[in-house]
C-alpha positions in Angstrom: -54.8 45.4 -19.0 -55.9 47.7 -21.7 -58.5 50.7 -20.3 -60.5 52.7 -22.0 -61.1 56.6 -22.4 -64.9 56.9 -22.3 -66.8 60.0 -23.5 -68.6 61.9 -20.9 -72.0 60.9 -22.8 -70.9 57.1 -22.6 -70.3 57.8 -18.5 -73.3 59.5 -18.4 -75.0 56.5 -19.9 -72.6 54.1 -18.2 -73.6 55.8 -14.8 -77.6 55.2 -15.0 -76.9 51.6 -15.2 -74.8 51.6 -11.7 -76.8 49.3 -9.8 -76.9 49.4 -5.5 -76.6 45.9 -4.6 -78.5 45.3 -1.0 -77.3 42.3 1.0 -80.0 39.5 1.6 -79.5 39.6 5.2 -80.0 43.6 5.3 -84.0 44.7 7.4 -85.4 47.9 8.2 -84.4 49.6 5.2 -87.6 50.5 3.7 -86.2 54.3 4.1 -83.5 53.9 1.7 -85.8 51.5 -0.8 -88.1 54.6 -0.9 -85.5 56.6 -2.2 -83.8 54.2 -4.5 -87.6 53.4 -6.3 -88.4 57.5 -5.9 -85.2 58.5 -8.1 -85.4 55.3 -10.2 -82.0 53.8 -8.8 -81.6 50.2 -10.2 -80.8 48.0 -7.4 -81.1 44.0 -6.6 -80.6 42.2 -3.3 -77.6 39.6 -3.2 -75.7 38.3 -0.6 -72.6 40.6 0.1 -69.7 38.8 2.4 -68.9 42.4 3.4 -71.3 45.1 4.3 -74.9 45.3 3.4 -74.1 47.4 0.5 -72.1 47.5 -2.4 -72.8 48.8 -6.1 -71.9 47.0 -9.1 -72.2 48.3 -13.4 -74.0 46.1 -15.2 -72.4 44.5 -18.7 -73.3 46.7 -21.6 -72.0 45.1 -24.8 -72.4 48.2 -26.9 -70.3 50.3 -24.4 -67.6 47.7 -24.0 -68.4 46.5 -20.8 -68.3 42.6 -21.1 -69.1 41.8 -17.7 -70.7 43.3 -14.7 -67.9 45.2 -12.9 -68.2 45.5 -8.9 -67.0 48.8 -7.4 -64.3 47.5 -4.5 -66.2 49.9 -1.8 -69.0 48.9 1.1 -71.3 50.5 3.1 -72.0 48.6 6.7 -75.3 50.4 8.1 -76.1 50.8 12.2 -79.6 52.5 13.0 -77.9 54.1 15.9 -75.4 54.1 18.3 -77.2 51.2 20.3 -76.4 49.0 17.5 -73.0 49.8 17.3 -72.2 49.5 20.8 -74.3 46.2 20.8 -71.9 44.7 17.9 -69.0 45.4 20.8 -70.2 43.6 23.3 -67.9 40.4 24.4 -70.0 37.8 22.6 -71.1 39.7 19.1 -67.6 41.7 18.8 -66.0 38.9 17.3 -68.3 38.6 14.3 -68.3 42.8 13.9 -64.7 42.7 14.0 -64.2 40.0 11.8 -66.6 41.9 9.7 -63.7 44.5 9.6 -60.9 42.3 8.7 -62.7 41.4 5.5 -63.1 44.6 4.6 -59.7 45.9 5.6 -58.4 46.0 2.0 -61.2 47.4 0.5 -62.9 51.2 1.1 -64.7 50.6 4.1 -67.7 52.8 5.4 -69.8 52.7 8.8 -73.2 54.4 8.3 -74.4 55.2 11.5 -78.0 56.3 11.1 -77.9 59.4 13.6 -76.9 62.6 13.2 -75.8 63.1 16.9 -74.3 59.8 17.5 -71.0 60.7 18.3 -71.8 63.4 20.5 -74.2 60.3 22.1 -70.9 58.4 22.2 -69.1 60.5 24.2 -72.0 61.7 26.4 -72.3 57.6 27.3 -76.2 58.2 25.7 -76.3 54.7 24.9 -77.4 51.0 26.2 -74.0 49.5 27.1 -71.7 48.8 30.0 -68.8 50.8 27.6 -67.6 53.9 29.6 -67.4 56.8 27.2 -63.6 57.0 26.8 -63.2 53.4 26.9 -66.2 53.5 23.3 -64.1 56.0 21.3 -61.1 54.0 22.5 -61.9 50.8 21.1 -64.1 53.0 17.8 -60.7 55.0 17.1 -58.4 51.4 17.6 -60.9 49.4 15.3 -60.9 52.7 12.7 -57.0 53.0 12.7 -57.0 49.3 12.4 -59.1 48.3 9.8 -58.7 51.5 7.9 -62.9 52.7 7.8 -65.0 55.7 8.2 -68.1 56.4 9.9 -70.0 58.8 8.8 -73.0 59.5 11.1 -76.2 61.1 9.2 -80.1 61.4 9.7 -81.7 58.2 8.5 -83.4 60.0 6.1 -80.3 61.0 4.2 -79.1 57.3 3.9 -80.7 56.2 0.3 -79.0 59.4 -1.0 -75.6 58.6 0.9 -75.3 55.6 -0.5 -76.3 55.9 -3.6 -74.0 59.0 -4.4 -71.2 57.3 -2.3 -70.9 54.9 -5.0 -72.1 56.9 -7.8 -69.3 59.5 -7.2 -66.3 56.4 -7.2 -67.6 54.8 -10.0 -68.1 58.2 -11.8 -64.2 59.0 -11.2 -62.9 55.5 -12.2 -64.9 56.2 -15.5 -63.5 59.3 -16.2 -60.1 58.0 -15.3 -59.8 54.9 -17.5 -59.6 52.1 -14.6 -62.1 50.5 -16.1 
């Protein structure tokens, strides 16, 4: 595979072309929309097999890119801790986890939409039957498992999370030739 040196004008053009891909099955994220249309972020909504967001550079023929080139990361968002703990429960942990094992080869982020959720976690502030040990227990096995984060931030921040989470990859794959 030949790969090519750009010039940090052709990344910076390269760059305002990355696209936020939302997955079709992804609701209540008006909050992030906001911020994509506010700062003029291209994005489209596709269905994603893994997370509800990924990010993707459109072909540009007069930069050398043939074809649109998908950045390997994903971003799975939770509202809150609620929604977490809800995707652990005996009957819906099977899908979350296998949710994990698609993603265990690719970078793998869990956006949990509050700032305090794992101090909620291990104060057992939230709507399960999980004692608080027993949460992180089975957060920390499914983290060292799967190899992912979770990063937990005010909703508010979440359009500019994602948007520079990707941003920021596909920025360093530029200016290191993968591509």
């Amino acid at each position: 595979m030949i790969h090519y040196k750009y010039t940090d004008k052709e990344i910076d053009s390269i760059l305002k072309t990355l696209t936020i891909v939302i997955d079709t099955r992804e609701q209540v994220n008006d909050h992030i929309l906001h911020y994509l249309r506010k700062h003029e972020i291209p994005f489209i909504n596709r269905a994603i097999k893994t997370g509800d967001y990924a990010a993707m550079i459109p072909a540009n023929e007069e930069l050398g890119i043939k074809r649109d080139i998908w950045l390997s990361s994903r971003i799975e968002r939770k509202a809150h801790m609620d929604e977490i703990t809800g995707n652990l429960q005996k009957d819906t942990k099977t899908a979350f986890e296998n949710e994990l094992i698609r993603a265990k080869d690719i970078p793998f982020t869990l956006l949990c939409e509050d700032p305090d959720g794992y101090g909620k976690m291990i104060r057992g502030e939230y709507r399960s039957q999980y004692k608080p040990l027993s949460l992180l227990g089975t957060i920390n096995s499914f983290k060292a498992r799967y190899n992912f984060e979770i990063v937990y931030l005010d909703k508010k921040y979440s359009g500019n999370f994602i948007y520079y989470h990707f941003y920021y990859q596909a920025r360093d794959l530029l200016k290191n030739g993968v591509f």
